[in-house]
C-alpha positions as CSV (number, residue, x, y, z in Angstrom):
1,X,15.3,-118.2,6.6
2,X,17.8,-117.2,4.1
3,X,17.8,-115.9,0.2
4,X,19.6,-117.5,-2.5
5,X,22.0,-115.4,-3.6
6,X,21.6,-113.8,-6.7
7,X,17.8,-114.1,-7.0
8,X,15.8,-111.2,-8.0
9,X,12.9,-109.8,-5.6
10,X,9.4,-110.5,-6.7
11,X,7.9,-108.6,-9.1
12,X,6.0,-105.6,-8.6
13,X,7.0,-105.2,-5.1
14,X,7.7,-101.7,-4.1
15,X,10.8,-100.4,-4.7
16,X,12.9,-99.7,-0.9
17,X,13.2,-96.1,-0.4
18,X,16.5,-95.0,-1.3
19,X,17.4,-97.6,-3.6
20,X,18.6,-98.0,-7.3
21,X,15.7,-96.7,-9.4
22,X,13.4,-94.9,-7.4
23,X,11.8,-91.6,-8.3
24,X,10.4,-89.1,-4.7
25,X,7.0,-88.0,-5.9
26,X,7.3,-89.2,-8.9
27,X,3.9,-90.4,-11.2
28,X,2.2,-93.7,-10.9
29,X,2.4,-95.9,-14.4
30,X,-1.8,-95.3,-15.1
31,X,-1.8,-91.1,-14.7
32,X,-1.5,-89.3,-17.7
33,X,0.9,-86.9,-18.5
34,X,0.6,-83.6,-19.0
35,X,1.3,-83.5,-22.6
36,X,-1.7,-85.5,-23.0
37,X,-4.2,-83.2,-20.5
38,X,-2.4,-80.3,-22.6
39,X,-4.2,-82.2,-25.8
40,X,-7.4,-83.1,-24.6
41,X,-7.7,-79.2,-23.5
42,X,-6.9,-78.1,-27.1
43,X,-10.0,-80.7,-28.9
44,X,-12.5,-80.0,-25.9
45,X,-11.7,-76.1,-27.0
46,X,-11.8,-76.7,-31.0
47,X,-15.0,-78.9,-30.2
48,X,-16.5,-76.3,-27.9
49,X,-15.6,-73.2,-31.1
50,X,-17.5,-75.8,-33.3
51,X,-20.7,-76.1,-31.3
52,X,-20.9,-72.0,-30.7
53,X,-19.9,-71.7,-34.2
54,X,-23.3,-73.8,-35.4
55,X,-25.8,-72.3,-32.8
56,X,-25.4,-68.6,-33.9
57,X,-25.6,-69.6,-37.2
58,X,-28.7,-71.2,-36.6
59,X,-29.9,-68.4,-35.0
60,X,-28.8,-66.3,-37.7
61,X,-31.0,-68.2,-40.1
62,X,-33.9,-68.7,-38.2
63,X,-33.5,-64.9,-37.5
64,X,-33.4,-64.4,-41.2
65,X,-36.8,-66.3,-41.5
66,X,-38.3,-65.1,-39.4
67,X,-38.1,-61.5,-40.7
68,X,-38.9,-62.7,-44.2
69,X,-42.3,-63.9,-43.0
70,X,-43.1,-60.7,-41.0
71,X,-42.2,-58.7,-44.3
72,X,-44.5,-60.6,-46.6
73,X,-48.0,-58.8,-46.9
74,X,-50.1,-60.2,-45.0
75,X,-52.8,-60.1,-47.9
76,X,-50.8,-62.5,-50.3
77,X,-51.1,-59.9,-52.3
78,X,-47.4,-60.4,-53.6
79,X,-45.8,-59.9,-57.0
80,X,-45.7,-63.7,-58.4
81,X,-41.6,-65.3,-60.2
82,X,-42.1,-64.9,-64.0
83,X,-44.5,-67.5,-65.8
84,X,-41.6,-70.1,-66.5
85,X,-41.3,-70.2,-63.0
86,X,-44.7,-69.7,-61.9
87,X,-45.5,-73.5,-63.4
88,X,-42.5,-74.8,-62.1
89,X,-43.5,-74.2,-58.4
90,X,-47.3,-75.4,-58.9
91,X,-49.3,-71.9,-59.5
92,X,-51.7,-71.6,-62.2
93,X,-53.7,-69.1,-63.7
94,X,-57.0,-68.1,-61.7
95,X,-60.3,-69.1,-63.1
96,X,-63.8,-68.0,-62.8
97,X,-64.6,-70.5,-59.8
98,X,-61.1,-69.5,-58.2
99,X,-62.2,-65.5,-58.1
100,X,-65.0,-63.2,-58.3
101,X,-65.3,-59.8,-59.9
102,X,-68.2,-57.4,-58.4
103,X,-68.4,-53.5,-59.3
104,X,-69.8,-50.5,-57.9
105,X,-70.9,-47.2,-59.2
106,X,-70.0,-43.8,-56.9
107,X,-73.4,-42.1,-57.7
108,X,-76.8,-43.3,-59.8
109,X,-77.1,-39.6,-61.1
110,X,-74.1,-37.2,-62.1
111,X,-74.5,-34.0,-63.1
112,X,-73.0,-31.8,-65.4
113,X,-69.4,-31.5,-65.1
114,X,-69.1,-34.7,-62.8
115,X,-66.9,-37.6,-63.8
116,X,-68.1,-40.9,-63.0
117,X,-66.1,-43.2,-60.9
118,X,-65.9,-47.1,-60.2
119,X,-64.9,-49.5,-58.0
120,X,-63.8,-53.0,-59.3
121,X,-62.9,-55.7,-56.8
122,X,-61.3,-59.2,-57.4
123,X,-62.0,-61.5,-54.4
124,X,-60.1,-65.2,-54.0
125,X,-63.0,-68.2,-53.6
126,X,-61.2,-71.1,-54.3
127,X,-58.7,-73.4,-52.0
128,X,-55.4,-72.6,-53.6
129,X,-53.4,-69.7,-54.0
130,X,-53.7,-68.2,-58.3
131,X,-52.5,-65.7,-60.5
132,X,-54.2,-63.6,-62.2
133,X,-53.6,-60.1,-64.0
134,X,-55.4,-57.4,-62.2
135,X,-54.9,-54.7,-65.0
136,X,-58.3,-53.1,-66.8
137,X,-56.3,-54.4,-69.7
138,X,-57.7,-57.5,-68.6
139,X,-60.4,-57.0,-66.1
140,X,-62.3,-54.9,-69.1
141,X,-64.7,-52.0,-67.9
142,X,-67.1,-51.6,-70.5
143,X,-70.1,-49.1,-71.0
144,X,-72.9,-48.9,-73.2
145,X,-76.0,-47.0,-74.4
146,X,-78.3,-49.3,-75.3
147,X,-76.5,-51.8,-77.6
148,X,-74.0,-48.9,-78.8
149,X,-70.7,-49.2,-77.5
150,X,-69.4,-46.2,-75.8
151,X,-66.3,-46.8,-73.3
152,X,-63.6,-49.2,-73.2
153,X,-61.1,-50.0,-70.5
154,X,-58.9,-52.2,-72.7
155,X,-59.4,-49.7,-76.1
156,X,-55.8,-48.1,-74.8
157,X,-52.9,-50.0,-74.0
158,X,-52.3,-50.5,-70.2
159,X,-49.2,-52.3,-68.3
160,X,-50.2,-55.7,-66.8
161,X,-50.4,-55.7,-63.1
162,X,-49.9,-59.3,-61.8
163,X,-51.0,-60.7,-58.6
164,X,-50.8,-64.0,-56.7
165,X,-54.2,-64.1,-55.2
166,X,-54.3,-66.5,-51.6
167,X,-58.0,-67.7,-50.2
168,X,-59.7,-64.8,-48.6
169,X,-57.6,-62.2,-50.8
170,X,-59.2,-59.2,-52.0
171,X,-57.9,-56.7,-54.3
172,X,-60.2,-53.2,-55.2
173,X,-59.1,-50.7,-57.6
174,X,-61.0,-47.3,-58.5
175,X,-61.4,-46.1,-62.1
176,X,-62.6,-42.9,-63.4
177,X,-64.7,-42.0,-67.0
178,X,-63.6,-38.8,-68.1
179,X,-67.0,-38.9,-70.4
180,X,-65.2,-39.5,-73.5
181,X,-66.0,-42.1,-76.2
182,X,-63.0,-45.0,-76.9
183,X,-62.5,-47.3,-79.7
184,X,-59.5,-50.1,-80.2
185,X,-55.9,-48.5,-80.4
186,X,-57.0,-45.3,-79.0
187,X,-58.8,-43.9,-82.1
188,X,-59.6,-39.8,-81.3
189,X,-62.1,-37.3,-83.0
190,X,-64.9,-39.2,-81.6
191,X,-68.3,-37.6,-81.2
192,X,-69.1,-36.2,-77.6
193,X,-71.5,-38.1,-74.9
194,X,-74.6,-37.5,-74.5
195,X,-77.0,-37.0,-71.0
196,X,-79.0,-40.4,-70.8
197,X,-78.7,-43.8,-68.9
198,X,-75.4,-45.8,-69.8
199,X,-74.8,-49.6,-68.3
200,X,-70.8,-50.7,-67.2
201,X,-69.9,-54.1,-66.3
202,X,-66.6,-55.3,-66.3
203,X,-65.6,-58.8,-67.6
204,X,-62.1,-61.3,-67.7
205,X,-60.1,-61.6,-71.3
206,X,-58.2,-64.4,-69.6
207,X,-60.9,-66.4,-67.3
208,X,-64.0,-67.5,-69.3
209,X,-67.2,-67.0,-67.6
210,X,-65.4,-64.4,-65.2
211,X,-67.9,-61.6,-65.0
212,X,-69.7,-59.2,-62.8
213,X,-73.1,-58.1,-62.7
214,X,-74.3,-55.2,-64.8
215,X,-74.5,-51.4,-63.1
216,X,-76.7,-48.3,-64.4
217,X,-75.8,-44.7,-63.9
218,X,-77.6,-41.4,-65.5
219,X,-75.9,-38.5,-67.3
220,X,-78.2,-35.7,-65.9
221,X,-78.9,-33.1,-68.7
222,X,-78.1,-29.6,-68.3
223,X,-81.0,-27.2,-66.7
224,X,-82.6,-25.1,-69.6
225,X,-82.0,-21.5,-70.2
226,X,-84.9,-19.6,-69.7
227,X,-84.7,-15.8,-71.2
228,X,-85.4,-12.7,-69.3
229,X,-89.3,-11.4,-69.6
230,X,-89.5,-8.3,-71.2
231,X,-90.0,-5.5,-69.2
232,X,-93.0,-3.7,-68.3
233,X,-93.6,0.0,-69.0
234,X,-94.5,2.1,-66.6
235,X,-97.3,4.9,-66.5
236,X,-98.9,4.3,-70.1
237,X,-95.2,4.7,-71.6
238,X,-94.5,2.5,-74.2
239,X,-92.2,-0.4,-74.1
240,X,-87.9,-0.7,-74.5
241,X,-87.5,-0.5,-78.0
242,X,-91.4,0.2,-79.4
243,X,-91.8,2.4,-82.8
244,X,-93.0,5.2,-82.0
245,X,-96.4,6.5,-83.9
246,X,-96.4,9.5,-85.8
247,X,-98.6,12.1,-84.2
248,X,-102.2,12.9,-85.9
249,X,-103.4,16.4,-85.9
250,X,-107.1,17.2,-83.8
251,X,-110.0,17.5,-85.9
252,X,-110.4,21.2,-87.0
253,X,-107.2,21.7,-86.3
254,X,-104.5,23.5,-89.0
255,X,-101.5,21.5,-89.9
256,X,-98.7,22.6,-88.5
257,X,-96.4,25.4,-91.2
258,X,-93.8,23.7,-93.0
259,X,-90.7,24.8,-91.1
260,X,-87.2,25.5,-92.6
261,X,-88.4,28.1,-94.6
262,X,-91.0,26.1,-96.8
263,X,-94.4,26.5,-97.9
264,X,-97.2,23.8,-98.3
265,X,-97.8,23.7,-102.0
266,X,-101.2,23.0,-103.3
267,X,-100.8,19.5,-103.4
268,X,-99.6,19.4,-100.1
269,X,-96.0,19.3,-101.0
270,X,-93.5,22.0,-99.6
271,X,-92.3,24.5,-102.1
272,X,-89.2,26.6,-101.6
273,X,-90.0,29.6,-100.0
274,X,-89.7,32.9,-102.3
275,X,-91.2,30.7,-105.2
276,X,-94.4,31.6,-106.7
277,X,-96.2,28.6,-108.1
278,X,-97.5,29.4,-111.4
279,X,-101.1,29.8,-112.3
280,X,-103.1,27.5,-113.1
């Protein structure tokens, strides 16, 4: 059957090998080209940077936290942001049913010489983390005679030691009485203690109601000095320091002679030898 001449083959048929427009090896229309593999390499790679990039610096930070929380006490016992800040993040001020003060005495008795010391010890009771101010500025230690005043923690200035307190926290601190009297702004020339029974306790300026049970010690007095006991003589010879009695002449005995060179007079005075007393 023959072609009309001058009509086209039909479309899409395979070009003949060797003829006008064929390519030997060449690609098929739907393959990409290697400009295009060349850019899907380069975002894979940039895509790839991007997603290492991220990771180590979210291991960095989680690195970072992790140290940060292995650093903080363990106690809470951390130094709170100033006040401004303090209220800003939700702390407040510890009261009396948020912490407890208790104190304790070294000795009952000390003797002379010994300085008595004590222990005071804020403990955290409530639910939520506080702050308080830890210094004896604050936590006053106070002792008494009786109802005179003797000792005061707070008498002297003292720098403020702040703390935020978490539940279960406990912070003890360890003051000593040098067994001097105090009065407000550190007056001196006080009179001295005394040995007797004194009473401390230590009570909150800031928490009202924030108080610790009363604690009695004894300032022992000194032993007496008892003097030596004379001593005692020996063989009938008199004592250290006795007057000595003048010796008495035997009965029927003559006086002894005047020495020196004098006489007895008749009177019993001495006369100068080589005198002659006159006549009566």
């Amino acid at each position: 059957m023959s072609t009309a001449q001058g009509t086209r083959p039909p479309t899409g048929s395979n070009p003949v090998p060797g003829a006008p427009g064929h390519r030997p090896g060449g690609a098929s229309a739907g393959r990409p080209t290697s400009r295009t593999l060349r850019v899907r390499r380069t975002m894979a790679l940039v895509l790839l940077a991007v997603i290492v990039v991220g990771v180590v610096m979210l291991v960095r930070a989680a690195i970072a936290f992790g140290t940060g929380l292995l650093a903080e006490d363990p106690q809470g016992k951390v130094a709170p942001p100033p006040p401004q800040e303090v209220a800003a993040t939700g702390y407040k001020a510890c009261q009396a049913k948020d912490v407890t003060l208790w104190l304790a005495a070294s000795s009952t008795e000390y003797a002379v010489g010994e300085n008595p010391s004590f222990t005071v010890t804020l403990t955290h009771v409530g639910s939520r983390p506080c702050f308080v101010d830890a210094s004896f500025a604050v936590q006053e230690l106070t002792i008494t005679s009786g109802s005179e005043r003797i000792w005061s923690s707070a008498d002297c200035p003292a720098e403020s030691e702040p703390l935020l307190m978490a539940p279960g926290d406990e912070w003890p601190k360890t003051v000593t009485w040098t067994r001097e009297r105090s009065a407000p702004e550190c007056a001196t020339g006080l009179p001295a203690t005394l040995p007797g029974t004194y009473s401390v306790v230590v009570a909150s300026n800031e928490a009202e109601g924030l108080t610790s049970p009363a604690v009695s010690f004894t300032l022992v007095a000194p032993e007496p000095v008892t003097p030596p006991a004379p001593r005692t003589p020996a063989d009938g010879a008199p004592a250290e320091g006795a007057d000595e009695a003048p010796a008495v002449p035997a009965e029927g005995t003559e006086p002894p002679a005047a020495g020196d060179g004098e006489a007895p007079s008749q009177d019993g005075a001495a006369t100068p030898e080589g005198d002659v007393p006159p006549e009566g």
